[in-house]
N, C-alpha and C positions, 0 to 999 in steps of 0.2 A: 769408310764413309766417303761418298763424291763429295768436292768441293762446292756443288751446286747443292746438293742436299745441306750443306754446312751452312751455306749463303742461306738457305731454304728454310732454315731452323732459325738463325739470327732474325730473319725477318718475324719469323711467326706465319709467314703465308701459307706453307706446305702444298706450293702450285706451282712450279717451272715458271709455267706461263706467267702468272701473275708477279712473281720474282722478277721475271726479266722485264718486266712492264718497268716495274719499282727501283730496277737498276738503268734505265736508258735515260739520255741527258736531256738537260729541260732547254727549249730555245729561252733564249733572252726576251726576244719579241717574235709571241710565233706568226705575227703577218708580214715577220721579215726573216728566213729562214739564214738571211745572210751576215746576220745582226749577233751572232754566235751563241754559244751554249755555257749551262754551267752544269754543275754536276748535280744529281738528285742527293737530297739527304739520308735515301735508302743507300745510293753507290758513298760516298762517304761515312757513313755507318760502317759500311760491309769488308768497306777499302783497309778503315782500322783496324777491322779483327784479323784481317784475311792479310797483311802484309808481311812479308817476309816470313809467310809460312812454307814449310817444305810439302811436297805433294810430289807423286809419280804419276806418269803420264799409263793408261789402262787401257785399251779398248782393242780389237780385232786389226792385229797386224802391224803390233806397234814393238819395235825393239830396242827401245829404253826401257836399261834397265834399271836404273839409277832414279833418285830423287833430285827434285829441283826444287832452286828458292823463287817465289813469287816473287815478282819486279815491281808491276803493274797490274791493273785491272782496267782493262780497257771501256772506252764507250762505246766501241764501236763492237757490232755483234759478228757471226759467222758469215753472213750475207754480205756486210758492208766493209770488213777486214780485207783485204787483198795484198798479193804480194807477188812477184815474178819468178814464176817457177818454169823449168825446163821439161818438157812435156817427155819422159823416153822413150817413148813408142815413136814421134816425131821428129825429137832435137830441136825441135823449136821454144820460142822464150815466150811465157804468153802471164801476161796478168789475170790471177787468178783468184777467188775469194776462199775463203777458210771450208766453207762449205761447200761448196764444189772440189777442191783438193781431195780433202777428205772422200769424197764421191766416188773421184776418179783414180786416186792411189788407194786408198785401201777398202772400196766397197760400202762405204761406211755410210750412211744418211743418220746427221744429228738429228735427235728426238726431238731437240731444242735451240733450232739456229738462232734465236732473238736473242739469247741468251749472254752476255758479251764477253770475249776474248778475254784472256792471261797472257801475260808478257811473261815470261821467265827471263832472273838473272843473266847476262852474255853480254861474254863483247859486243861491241858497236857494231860490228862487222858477223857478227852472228845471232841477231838477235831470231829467239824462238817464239811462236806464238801455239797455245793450244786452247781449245774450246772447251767451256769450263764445266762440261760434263763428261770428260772424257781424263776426267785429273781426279785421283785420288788423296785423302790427308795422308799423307806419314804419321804412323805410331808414335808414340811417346814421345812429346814435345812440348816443353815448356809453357806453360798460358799464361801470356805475362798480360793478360786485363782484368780488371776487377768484375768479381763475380758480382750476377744481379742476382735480387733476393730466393728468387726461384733454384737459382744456380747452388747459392749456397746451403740452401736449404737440402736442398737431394745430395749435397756434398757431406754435409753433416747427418743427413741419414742413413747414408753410405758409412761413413767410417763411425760413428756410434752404435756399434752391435752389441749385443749382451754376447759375455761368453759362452752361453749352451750354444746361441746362435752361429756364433764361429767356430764351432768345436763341429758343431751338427758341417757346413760344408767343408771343415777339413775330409770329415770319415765320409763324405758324399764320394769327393777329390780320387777319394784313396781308393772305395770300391770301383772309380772308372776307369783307373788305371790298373787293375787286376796284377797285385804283384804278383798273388799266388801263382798266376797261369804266367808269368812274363819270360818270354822263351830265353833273354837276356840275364835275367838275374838269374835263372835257372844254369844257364850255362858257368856263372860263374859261385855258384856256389852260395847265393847271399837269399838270407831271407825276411822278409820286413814283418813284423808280429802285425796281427789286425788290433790287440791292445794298446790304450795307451800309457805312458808312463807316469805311475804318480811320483812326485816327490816335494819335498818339503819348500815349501816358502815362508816369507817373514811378513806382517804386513808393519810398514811405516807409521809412523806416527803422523797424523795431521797435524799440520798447522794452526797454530791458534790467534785469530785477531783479535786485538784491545779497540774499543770503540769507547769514545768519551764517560759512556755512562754504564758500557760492562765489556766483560770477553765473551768470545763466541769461539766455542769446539766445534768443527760439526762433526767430528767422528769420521764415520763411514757410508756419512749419508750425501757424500760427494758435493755438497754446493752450502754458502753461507745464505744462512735468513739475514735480511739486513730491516726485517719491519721492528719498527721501537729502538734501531740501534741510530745515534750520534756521533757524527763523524769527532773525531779524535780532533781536530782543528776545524772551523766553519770559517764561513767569509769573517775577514775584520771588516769588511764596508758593507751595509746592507746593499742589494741589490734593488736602486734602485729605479734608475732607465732601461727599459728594456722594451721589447715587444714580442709579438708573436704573428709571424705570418701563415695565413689560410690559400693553401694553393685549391684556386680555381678546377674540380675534374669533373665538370657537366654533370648530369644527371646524381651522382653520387658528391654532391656538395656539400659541404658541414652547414650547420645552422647554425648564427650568433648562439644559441641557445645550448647547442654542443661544445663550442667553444667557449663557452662562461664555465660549462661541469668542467670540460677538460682543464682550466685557470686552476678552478677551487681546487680541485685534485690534485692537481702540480704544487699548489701553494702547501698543502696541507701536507701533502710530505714533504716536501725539501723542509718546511717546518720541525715537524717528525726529526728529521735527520740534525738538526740543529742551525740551520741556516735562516738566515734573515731575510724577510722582503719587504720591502717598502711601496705600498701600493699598485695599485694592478697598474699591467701594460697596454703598450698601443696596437691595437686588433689594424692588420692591414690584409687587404685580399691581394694575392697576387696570383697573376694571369700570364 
């Protein structure tokens, strides 16, 4: 995947253009372009996911071959990037911007010059710049930021399969790799059965929790009911300052009136479970 597609997807925008709109810096005061800039909260967003990730550089006439670490995410785009390069056809030293280089050494016209520049890792004395459609992610690499709900959800849909499900793309796996026909295994004599093997397993014992007022087996039915069960120890202090804040999401607002069921409900189980409450709490909206 391009690292502009990645940018592309963290936004939700699925539009270059409008991406690089969401990533260029906001002036301070724009009737005074001299009064400086800060950075947009889309480029800050993007800056955190996207930092010191490895990426290799792709495109028509490029001879890196290696992966590099991101340094930087620039504000400044293809257009307005420049740097002093030596012309070879000339020998002359000319100030040049990102997108015109690219024009002139490798024939290349970015799809998306607004788009803004990648700093890679480097000495002082060799710092790299590349245009952030022309960088691919490197494979299999750590994600060290917390998954949003959607994230995790297609994560957990991923690795919760039923086993006919995974059994079914093993023997998919296996017919595309054609061992029967494979000129290699042939050569040396080996053959893989298209059966699979059965053989014996044990199943465990589950665990069994004591709750206040009984035990609970669940067998093989993978998860504990915890409705009508009492926690084993409850609060010693009733609970009883507390509040509950209503986050403000326009058109899709809760009503005091949702927010009174959703009280009763809370109250009535943690109740259930054997916990104390002492009076309702302070309803605040926050915005």
């Amino acid at each position: 995947v391009t690292l502009v597609s990645l940018a592309d997807g963290l936004l939700k925008h699925f539009n270059w253009d409008k991406t690089a709109q969401a990533l260029k810096r906001k002036n301070v005061n724009p009737q005074n372009p001299f009064a400086g800039y800060i950075y947009s909260k889309a480029h800050v967003y993007v800056w955190n996911k996207l930092r010191h990730l490895e990426v290799k550089p792709v495109f028509q006439g490029c001879t890196v071959n290696r992966t590099l670490r991101i340094h930087n995410i620039l504000t400044a785009n293809a257009h307005e990037k420049t740097f002093l390069w030596t012309d070879p056809a000339t020998g002359k030293e000319e100030n040049i911007s990102i997108f015109n280089y690219y024009k002139r050494r490798y024939n290349l016209t970015l799809y998306c010059p607004e788009l803004p520049v990648v700093e890679m890792q480097a000495p002082p004395t060799k710092r790299t710049f590349y245009p952030m459609e022309c960088l691919h992610v490197a494979g299999l690499q750590r994600f060290n930021h917390k998954l949003d709900d959607k994230q995790t959800a297609e994560m957990i849909k991923h690795a919760v399969r039923r086993p006919n499900v995974r059994f079914g793309d093993i023997e998919t796996a296996k017919q595309k790799l054609g061992h029967s026909t494979d000129p290699i295994l042939k050569h040396f004599g080996m053959k893989i059965s298209d059966q699979s093997i059965t053989t014996k397993g044990r199943l465990l014992p589950a665990p069994e929790i004591q709750f206040a007022n009984a035990k609970h087996n669940p067998g093989t039915q993978g998860r504990w009911d915890l409705r009508g069960k009492k926690f084993l120890e409850t609060n010693k202090i009733p609970l009883k300052s507390w509040g509950v804040g209503v986050f403000k999401q326009g058109r899709n607002d809760l009503t005091l009136q949702q927010v009174d069921e959703f009280l009763d409900l809370f109250r009535k189980q943690y109740a259930g479970h054997g916990g104390t409450i002492v009076g309702r709490p302070v309803i605040m909206d926050i915005t």
